[in-house]
PDB file of N, CA, C and O in Angstrom:
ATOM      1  N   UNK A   1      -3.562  25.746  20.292  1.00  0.00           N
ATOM      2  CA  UNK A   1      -2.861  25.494  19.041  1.00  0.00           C
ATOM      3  C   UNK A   1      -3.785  24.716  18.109  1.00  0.00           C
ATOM      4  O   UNK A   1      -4.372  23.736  18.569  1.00  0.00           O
ATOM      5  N   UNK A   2      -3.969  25.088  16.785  1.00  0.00           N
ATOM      6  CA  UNK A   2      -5.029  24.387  15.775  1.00  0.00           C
ATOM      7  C   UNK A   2      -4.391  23.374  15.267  1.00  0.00           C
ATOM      8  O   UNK A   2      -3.187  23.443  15.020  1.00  0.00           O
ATOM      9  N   UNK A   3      -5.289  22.034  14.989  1.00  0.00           N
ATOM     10  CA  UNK A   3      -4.873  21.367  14.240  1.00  0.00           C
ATOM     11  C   UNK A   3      -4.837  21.262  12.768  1.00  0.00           C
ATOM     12  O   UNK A   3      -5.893  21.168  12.144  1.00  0.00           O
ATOM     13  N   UNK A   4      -3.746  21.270  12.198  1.00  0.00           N
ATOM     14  CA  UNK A   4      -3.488  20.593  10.999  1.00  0.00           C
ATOM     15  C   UNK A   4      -3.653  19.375  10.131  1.00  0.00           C
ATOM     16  O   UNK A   4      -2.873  18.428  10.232  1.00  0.00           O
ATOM     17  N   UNK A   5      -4.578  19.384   9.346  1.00  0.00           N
ATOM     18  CA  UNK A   5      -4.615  17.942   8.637  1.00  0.00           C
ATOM     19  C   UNK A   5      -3.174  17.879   7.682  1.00  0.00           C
ATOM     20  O   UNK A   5      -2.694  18.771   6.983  1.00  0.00           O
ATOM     21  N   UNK A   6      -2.922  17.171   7.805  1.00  0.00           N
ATOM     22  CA  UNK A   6      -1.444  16.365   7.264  1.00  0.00           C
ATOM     23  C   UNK A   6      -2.123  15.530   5.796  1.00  0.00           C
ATOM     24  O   UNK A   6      -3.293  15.156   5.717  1.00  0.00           O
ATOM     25  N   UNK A   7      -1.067  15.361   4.701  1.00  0.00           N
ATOM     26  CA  UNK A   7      -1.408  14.635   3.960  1.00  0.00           C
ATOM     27  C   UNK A   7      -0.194  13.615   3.298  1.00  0.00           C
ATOM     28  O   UNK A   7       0.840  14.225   3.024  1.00  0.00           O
ATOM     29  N   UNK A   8      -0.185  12.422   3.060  1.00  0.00           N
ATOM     30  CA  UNK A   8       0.845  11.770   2.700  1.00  0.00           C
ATOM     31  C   UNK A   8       0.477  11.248   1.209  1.00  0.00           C
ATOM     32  O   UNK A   8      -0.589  10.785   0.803  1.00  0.00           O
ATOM     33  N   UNK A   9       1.760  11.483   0.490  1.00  0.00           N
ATOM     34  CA  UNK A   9       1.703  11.277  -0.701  1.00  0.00           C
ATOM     35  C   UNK A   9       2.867  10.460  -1.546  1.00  0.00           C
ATOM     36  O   UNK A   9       4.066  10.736  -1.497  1.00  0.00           O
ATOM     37  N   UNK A  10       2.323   9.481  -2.268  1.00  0.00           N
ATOM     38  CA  UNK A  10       3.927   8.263  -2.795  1.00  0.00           C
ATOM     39  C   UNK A  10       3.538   8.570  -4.294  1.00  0.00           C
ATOM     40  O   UNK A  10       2.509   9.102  -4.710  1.00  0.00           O
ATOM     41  N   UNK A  11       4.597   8.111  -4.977  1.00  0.00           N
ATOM     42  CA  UNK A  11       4.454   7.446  -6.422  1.00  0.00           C
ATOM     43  C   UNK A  11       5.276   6.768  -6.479  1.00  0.00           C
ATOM     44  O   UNK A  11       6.098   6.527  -5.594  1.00  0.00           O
ATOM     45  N   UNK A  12       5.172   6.060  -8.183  1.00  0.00           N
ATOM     46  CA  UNK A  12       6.460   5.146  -8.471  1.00  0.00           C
ATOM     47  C   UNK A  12       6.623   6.156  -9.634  1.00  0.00           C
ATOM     48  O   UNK A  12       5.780   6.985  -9.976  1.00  0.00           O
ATOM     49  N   UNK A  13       8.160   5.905 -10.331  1.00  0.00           N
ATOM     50  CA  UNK A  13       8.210   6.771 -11.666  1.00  0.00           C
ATOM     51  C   UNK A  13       9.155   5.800 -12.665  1.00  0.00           C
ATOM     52  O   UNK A  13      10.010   5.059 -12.180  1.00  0.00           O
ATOM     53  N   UNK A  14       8.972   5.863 -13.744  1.00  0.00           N
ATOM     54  CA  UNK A  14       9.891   5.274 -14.427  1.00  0.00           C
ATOM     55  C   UNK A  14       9.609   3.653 -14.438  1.00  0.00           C
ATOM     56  O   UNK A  14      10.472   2.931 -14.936  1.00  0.00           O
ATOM     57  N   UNK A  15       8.390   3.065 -13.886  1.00  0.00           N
ATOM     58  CA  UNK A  15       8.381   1.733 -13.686  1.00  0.00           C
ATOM     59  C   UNK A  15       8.501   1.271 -15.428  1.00  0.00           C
ATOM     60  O   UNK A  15       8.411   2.086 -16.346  1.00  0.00           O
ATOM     61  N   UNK A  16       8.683   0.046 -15.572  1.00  0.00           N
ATOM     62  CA  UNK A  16       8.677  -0.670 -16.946  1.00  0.00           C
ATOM     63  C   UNK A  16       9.052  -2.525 -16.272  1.00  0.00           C
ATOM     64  O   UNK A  16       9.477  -3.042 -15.239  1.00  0.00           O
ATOM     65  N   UNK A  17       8.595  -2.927 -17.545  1.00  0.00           N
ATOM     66  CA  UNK A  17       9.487  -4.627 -17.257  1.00  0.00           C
ATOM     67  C   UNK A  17      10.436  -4.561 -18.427  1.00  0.00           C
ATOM     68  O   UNK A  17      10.309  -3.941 -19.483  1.00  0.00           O
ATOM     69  N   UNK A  18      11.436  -5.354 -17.998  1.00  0.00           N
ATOM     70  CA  UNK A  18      12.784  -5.916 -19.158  1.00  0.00           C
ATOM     71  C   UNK A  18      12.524  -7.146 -19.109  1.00  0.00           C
ATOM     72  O   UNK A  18      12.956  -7.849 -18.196  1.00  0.00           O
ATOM     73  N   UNK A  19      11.983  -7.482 -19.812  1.00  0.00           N
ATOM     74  CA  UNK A  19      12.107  -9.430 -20.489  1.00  0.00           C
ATOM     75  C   UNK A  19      13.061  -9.687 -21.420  1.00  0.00           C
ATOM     76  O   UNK A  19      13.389  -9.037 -22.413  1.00  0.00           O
ATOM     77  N   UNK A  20      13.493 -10.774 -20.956  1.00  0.00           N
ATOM     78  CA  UNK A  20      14.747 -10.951 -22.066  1.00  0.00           C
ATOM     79  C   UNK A  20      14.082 -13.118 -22.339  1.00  0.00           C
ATOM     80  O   UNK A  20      13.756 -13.959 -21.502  1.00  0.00           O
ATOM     81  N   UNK A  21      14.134 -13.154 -23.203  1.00  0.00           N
ATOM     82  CA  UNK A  21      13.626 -14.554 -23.526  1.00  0.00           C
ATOM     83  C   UNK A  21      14.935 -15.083 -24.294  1.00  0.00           C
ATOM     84  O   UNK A  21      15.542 -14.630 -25.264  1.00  0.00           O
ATOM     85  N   UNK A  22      15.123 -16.149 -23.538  1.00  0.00           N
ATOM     86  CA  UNK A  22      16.546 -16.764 -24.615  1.00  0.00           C
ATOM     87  C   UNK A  22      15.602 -17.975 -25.100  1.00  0.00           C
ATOM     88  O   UNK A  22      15.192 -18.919 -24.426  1.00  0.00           O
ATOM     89  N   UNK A  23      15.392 -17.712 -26.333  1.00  0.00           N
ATOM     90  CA  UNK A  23      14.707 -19.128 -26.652  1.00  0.00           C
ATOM     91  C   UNK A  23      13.693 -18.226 -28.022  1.00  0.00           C
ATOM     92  O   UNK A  23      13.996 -17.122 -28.473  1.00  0.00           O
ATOM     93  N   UNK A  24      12.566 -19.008 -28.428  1.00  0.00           N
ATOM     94  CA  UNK A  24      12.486 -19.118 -29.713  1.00  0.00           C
ATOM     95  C   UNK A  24      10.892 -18.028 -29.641  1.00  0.00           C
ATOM     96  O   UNK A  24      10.287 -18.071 -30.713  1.00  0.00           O
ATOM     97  N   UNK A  25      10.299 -17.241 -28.694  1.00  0.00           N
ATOM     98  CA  UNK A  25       9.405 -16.831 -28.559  1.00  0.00           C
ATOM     99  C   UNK A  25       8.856 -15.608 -29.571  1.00  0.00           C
ATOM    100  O   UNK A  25       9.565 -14.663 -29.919  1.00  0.00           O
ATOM    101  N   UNK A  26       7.676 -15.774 -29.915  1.00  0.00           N
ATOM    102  CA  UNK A  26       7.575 -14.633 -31.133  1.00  0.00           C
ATOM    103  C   UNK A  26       7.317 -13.288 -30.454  1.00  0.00           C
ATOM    104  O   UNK A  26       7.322 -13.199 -29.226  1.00  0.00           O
ATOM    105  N   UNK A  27       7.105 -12.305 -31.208  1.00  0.00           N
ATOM    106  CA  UNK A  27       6.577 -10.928 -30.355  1.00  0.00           C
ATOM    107  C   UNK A  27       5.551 -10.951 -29.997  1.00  0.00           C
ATOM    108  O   UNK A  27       5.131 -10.272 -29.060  1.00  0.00           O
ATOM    109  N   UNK A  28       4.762 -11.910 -30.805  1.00  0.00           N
ATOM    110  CA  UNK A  28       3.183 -12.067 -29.947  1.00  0.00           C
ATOM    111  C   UNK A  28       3.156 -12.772 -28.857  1.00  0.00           C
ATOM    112  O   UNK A  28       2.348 -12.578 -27.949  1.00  0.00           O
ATOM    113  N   UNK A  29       4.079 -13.685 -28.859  1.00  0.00           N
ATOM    114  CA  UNK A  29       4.325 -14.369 -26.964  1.00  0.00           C
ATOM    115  C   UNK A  29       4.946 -13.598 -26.300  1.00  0.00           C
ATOM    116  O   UNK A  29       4.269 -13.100 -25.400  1.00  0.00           O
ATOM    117  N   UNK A  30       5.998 -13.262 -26.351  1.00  0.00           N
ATOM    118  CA  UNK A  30       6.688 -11.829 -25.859  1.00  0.00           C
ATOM    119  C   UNK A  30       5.439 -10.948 -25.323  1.00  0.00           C
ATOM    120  O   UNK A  30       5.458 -10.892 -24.094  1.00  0.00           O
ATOM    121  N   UNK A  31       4.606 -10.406 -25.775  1.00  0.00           N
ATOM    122  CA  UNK A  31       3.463  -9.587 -25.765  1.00  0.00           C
ATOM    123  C   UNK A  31       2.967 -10.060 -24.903  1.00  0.00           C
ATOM    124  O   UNK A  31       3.051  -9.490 -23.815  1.00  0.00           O
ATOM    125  N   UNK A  32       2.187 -11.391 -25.025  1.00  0.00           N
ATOM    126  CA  UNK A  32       1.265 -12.239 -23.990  1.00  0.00           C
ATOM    127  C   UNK A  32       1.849 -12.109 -22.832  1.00  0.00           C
ATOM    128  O   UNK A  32       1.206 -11.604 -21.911  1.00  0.00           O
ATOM    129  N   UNK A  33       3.372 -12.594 -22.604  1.00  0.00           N
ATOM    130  CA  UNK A  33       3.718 -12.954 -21.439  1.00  0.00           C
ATOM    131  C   UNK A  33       4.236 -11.652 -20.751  1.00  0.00           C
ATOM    132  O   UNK A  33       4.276 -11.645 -19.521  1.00  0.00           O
ATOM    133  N   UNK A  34       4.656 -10.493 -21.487  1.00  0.00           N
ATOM    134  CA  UNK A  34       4.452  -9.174 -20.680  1.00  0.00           C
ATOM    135  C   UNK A  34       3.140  -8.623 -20.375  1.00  0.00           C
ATOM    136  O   UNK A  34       3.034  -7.619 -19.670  1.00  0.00           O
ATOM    137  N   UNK A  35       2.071  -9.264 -20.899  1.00  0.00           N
ATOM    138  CA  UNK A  35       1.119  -8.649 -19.979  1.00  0.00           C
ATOM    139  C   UNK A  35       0.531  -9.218 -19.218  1.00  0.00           C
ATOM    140  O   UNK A  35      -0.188  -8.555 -18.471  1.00  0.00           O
ATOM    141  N   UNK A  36       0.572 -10.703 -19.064  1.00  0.00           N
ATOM    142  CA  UNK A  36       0.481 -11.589 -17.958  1.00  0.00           C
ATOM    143  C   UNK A  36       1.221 -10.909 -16.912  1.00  0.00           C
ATOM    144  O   UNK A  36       0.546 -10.530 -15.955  1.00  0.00           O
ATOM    145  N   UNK A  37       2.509 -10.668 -16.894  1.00  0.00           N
ATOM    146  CA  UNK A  37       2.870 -10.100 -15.577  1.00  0.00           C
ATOM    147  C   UNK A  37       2.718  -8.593 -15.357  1.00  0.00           C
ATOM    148  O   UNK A  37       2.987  -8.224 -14.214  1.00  0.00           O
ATOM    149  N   UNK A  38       2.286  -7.514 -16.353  1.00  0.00           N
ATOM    150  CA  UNK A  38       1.604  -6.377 -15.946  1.00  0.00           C
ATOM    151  C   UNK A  38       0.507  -6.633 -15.167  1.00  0.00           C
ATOM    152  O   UNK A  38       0.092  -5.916 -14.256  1.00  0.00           O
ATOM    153  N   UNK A  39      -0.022  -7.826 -15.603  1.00  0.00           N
ATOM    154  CA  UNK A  39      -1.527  -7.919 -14.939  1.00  0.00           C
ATOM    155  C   UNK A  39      -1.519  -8.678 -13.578  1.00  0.00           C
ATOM    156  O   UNK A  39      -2.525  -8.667 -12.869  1.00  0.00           O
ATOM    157  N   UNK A  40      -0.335  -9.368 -13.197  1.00  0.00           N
ATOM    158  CA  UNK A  40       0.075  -9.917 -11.886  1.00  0.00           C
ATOM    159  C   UNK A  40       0.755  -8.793 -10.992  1.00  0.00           C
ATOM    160  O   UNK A  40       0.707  -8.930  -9.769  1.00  0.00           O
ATOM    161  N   UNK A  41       1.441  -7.594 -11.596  1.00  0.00           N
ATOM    162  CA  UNK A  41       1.654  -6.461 -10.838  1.00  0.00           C
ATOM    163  C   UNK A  41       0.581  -5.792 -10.032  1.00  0.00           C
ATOM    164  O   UNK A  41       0.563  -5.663  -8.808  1.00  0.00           O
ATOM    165  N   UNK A  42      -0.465  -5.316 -11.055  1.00  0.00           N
ATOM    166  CA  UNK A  42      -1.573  -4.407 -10.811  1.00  0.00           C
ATOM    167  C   UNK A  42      -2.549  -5.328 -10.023  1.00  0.00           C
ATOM    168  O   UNK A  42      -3.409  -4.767  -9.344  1.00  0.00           O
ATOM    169  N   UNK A  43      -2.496  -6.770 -10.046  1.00  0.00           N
ATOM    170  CA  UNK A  43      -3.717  -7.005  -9.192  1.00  0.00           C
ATOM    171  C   UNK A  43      -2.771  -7.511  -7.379  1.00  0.00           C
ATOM    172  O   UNK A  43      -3.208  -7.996  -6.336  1.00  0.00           O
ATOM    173  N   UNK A  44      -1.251  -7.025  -7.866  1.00  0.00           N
ATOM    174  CA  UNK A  44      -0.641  -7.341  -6.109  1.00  0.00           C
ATOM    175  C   UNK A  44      -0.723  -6.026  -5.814  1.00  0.00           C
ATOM    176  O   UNK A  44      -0.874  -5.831  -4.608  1.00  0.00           O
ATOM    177  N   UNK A  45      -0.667  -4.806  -6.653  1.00  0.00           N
ATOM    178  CA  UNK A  45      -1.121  -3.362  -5.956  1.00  0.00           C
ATOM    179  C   UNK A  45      -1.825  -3.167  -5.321  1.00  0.00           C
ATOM    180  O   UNK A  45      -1.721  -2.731  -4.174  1.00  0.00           O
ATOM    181  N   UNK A  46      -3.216  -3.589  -6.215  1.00  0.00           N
ATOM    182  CA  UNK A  46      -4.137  -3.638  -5.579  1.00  0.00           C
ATOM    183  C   UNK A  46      -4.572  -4.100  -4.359  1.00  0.00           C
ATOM    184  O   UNK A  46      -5.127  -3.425  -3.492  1.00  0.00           O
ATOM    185  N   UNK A  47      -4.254  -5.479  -4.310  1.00  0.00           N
ATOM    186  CA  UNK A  47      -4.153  -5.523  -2.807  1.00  0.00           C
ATOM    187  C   UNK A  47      -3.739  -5.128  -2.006  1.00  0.00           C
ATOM    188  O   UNK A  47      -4.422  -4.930  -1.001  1.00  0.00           O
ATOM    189  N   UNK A  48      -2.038  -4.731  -2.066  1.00  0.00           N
ATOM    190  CA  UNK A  48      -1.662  -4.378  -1.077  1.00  0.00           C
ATOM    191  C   UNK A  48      -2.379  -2.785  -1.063  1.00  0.00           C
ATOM    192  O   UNK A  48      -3.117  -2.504  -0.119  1.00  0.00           O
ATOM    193  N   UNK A  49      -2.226  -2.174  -1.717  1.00  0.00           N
ATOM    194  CA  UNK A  49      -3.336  -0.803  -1.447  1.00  0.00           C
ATOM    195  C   UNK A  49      -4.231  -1.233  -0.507  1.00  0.00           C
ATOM    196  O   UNK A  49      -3.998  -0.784   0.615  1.00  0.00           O
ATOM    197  N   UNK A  50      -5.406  -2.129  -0.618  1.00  0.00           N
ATOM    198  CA  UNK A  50      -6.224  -2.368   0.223  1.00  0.00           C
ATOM    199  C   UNK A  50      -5.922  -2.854   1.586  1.00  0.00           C
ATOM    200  O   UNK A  50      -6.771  -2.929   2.475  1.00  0.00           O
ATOM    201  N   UNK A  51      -4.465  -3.237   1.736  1.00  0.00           N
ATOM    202  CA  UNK A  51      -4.247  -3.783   2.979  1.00  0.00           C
ATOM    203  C   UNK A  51      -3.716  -2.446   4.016  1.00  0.00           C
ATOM    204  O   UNK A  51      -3.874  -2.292   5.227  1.00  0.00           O
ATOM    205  N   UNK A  52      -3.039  -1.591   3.009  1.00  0.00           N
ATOM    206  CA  UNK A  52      -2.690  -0.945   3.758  1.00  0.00           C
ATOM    207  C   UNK A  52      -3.915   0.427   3.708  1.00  0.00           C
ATOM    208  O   UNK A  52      -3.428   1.318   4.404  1.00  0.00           O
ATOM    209  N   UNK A  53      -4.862   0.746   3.321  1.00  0.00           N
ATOM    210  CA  UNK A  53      -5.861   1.071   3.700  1.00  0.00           C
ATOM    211  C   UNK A  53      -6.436   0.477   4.919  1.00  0.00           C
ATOM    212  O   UNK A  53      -6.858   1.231   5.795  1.00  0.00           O
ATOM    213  N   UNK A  54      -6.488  -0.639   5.042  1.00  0.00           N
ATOM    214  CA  UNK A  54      -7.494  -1.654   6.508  1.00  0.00           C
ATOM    215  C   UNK A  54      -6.746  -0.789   7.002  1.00  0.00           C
ATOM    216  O   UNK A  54      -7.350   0.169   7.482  1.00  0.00           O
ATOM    217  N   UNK A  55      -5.257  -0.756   7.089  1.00  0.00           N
ATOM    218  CA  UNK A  55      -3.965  -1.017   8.416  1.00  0.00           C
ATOM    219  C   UNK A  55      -4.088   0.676   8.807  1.00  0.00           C
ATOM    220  O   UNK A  55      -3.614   1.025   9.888  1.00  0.00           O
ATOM    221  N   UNK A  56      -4.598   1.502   8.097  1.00  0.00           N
ATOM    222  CA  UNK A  56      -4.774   3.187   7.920  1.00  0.00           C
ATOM    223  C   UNK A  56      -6.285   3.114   8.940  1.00  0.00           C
ATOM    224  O   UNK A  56      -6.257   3.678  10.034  1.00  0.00           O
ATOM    225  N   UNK A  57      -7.441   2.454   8.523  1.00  0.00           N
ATOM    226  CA  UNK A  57      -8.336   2.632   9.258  1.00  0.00           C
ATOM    227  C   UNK A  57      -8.412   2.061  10.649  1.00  0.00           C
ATOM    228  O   UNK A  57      -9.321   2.350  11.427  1.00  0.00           O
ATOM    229  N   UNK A  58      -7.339   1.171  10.957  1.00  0.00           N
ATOM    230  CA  UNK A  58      -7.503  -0.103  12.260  1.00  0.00           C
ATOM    231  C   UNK A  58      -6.609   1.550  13.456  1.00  0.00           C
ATOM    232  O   UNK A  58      -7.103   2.181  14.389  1.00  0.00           O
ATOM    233  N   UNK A  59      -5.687   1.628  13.010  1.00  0.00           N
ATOM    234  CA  UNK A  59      -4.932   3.092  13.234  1.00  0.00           C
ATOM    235  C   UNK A  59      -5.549   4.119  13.976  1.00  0.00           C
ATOM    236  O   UNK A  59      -5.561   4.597  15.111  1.00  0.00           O
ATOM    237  N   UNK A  60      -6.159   4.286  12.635  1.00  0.00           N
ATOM    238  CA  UNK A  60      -6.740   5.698  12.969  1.00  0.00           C
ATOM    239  C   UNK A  60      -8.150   5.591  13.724  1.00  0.00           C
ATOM    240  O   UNK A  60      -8.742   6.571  14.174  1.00  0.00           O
ATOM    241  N   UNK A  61      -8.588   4.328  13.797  1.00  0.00           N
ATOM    242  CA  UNK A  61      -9.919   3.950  14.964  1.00  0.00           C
ATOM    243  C   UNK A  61      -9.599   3.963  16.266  1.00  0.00           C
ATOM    244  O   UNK A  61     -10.533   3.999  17.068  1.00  0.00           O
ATOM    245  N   UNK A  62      -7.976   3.933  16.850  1.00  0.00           N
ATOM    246  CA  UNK A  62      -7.421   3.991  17.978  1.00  0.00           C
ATOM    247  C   UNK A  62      -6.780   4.865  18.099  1.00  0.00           C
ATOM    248  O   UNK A  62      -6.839   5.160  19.293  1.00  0.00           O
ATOM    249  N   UNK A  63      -5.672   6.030  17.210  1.00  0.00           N
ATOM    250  CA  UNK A  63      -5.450   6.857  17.555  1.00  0.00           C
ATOM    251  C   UNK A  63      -6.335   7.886  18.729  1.00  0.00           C
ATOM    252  O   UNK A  63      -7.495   7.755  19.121  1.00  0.00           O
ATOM    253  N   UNK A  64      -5.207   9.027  19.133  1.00  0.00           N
ATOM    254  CA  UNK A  64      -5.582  10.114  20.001  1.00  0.00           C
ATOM    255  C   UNK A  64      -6.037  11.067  18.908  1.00  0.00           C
ATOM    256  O   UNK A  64      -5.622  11.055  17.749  1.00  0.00           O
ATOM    257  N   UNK A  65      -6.846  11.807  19.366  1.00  0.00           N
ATOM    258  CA  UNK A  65      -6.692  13.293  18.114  1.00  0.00           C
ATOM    259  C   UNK A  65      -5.658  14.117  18.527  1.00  0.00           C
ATOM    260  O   UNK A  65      -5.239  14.788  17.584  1.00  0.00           O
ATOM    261  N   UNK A  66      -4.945  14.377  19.831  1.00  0.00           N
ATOM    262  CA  UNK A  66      -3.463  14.876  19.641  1.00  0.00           C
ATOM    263  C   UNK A  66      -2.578  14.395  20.987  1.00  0.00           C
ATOM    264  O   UNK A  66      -3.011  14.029  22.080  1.00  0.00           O
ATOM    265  N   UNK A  67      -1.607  14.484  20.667  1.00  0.00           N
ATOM    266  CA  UNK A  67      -0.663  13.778  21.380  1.00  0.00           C
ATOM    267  C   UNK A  67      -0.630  14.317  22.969  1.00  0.00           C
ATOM    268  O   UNK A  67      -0.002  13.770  23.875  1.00  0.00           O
ATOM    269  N   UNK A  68      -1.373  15.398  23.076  1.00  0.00           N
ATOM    270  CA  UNK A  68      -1.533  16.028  24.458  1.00  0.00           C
ATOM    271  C   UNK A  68      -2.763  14.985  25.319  1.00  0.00           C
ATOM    272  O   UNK A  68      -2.855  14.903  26.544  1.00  0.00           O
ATOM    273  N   UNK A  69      -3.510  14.357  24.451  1.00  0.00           N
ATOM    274  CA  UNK A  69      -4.392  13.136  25.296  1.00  0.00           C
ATOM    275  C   UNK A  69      -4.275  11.857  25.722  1.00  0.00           C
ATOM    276  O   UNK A  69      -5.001  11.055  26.311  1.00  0.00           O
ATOM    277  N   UNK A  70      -2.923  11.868  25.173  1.00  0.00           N
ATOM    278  CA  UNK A  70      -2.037  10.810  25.560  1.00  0.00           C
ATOM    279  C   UNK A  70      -1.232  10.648  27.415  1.00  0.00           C
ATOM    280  O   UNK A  70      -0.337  11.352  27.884  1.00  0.00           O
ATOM    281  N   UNK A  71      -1.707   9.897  27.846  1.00  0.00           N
ATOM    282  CA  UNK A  71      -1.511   9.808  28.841  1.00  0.00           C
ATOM    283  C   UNK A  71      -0.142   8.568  29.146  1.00  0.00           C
ATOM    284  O   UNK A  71       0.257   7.859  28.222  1.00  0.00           O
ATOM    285  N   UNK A  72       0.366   8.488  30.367  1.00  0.00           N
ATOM    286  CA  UNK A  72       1.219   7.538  30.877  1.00  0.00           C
ATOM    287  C   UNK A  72       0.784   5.897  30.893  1.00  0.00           C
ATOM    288  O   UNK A  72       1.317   4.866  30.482  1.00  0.00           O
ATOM    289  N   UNK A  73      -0.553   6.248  31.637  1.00  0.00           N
ATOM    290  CA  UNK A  73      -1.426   5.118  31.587  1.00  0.00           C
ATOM    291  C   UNK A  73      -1.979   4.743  30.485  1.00  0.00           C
ATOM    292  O   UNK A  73      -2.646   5.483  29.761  1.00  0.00           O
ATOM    293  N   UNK A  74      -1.608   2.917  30.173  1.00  0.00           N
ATOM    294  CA  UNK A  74      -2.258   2.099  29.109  1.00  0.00           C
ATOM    295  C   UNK A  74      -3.895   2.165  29.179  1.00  0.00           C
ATOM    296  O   UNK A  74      -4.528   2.327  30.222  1.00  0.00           O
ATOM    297  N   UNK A  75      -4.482   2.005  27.825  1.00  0.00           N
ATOM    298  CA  UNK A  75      -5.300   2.168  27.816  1.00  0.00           C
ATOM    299  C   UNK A  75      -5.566   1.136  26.470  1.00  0.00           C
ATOM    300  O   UNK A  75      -5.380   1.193  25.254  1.00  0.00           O
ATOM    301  N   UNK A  76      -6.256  -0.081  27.706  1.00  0.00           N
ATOM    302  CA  UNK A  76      -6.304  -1.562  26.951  1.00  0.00           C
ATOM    303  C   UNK A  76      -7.074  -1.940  25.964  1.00  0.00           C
ATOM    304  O   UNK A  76      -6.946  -2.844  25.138  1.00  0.00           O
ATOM    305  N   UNK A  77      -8.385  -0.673  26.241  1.00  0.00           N
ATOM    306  CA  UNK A  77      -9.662  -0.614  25.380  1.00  0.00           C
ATOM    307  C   UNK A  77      -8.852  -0.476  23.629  1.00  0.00           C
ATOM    308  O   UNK A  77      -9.116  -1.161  22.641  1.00  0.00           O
ATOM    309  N   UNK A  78      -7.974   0.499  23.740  1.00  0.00           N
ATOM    310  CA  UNK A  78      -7.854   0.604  22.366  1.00  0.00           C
ATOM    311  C   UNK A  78      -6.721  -0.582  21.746  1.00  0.00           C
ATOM    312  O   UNK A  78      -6.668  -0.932  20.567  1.00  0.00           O
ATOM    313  N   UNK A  79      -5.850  -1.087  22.856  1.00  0.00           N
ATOM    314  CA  UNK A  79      -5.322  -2.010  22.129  1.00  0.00           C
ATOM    315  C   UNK A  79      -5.818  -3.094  21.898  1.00  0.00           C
ATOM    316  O   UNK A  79      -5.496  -3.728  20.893  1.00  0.00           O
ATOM    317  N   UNK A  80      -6.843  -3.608  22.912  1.00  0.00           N
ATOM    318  CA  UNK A  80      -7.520  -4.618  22.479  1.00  0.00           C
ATOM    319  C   UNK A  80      -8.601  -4.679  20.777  1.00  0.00           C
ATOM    320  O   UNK A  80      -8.975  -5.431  19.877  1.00  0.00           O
ATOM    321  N   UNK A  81      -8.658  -3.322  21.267  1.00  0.00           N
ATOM    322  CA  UNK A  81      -9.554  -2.981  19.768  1.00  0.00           C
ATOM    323  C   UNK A  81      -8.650  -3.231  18.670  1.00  0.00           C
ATOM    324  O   UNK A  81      -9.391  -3.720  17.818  1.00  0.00           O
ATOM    325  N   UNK A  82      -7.848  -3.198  18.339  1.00  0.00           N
ATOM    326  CA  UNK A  82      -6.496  -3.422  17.293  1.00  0.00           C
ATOM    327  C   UNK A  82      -6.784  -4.760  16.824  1.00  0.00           C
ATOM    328  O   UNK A  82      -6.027  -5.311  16.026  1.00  0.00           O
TER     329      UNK A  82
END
């Protein structure tokens, strides 16, 4: 039986922020402070992208190439490798 490469795929849709300021802020602070937190979004993406990249390669350095090489018996080498 051949193997298949698999592919996984996400998005987000429709993202936006709603700020609501009760208080005396102009549109140019309004402005500032929505992109202060656009820019606190995109740099926690970023990370977490990168984390879950490591967590994709730590994975896939121990995976089987198919589930038929999988045996009963532990096999400590790869969990220790984790």
């Amino acid at each position: 039986m051949g193997h298949k490469q698999r592919s996984l795929g996400g998005w987000f849709s429709n993202l936006s922020f709603y700020f609501r300021s009760y208080g005396d802020l102009t549109p140019d602070e309004m402005d500032r402070v929505c992109e202060f937190l656009h820019g606190r979004v995109v740099a926690q993406e970023s990370t977490e992208l990168y984390q879950l990249k490591y967590c994709f390669k730590a994975f896939r350095s121990v995976a089987y190439k198919s589930f038929s090489f999988c045996t009963d018996e532990l096999d400590e080498r790869r969990s220790l490798k984790l």
